[in-house]
C-alpha positions, 0 to 999 in steps of 0.5 A: 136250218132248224127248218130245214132239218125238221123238213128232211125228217119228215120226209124220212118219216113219210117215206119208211112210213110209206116204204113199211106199209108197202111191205106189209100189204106185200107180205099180207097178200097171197097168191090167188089160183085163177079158177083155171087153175083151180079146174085143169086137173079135172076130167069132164064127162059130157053132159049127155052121159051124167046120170045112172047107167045099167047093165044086165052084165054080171060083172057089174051088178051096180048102176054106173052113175056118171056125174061131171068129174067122177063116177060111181063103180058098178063093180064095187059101188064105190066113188072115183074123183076123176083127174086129166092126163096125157096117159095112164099113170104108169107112163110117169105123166101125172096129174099132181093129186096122183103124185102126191097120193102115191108119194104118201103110199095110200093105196086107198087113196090111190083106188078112188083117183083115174085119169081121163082122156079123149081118144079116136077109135074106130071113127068115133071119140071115146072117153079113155078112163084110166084108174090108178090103182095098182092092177087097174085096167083102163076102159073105153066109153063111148054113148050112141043113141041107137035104134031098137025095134023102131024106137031110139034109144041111149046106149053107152059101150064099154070097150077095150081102149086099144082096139074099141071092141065093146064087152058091156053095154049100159042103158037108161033103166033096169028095163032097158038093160034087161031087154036089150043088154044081149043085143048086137047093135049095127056098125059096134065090134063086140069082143068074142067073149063078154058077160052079158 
């Protein structure tokens, strides 16, 4: 009996022993975001496109430089994280970095996030680009490689995002933009007005 008894609380012991290391891992383990996770609120330029961008447009004095997911402005020189939506953030669809910045009320914050999505304009895909500021106004971008004087060269257009119709063009140098920042190119709809 004395036998049976010191057999039972071992038992016992062995099992809250065992019943209390469980617990412990359980509560020492967190959670880890699959790298998924990690990268779904991130819009992607394509490949083709990172790198600086000029214009001749007086508009935006400051090379676009492109990178996997932000862009510098070449209005303002200054840096935009890009994040993926739906829409634009006045549709209530936000990525949840936009959510927790407008919540805070930082609207400098705000001024360096945009969404980015794909959408078909004119029988081509374009990058929708939509910041969150307050007042911002979404753009349309699109990169061809075009013919010049017998020579191809990259052009990537800037364009109303409802209707495609292009008010700034940028190229891969200064040079470029200066020579052919004026120039129609074949099959692109220009607005009736722009600044370059």
């Amino acid at each position: 009996m004395k036998h049976s008894i010191l057999t039972l609380l071992a038992a016992a012991t062995l099992a809250s022993a065992a019943g209390a290391s469980t617990t412990v891992q359980a509560q020492t383990v967190k959670p880890v975001k699959s790298v998924t996770q990690q990268v779904a609120n991130t819009y992607s330029f394509p490949k083709k496109w990172r790198g600086k961008w000029y214009s001749s447009n007086i508009l935006t004095p400051k090379p676009l430089i492109i990178k996997l997911g932000s862009y510098t402005s070449p209005k303002t020189g200054e840096t935009v994280k890009m994040t993926s939506v739906a829409s634009a953030p006045t549709t209530g669809k936000l990525t949840s970095e936009i959510v927790s910045v407008s919540q805070n009320q930082d609207p400098a914050k705000l001024a360096a996030l945009a969404t980015g999505t794909n959408k078909k304009i004119n029988h081509a895909t374009w990058s929708i680009v939509t910041p969150a500021g307050k007042d911002a106004e979404s753009a349309a971008y699109s990169m061809k490689v075009e013919k010049v004087n017998g020579k191809k060269v990259q052009v990537l257009f800037e364009a109303q995002p409802d209707t495609g119709k292009v008010y700034n063009q940028y190229f891969k140098s200064k040079k470029l933009a200066k020579k052919y920042g004026n120039h129609h190119f074949k099959n692109i709809s220009y607005t009736e007005y722009n600044y370059r």
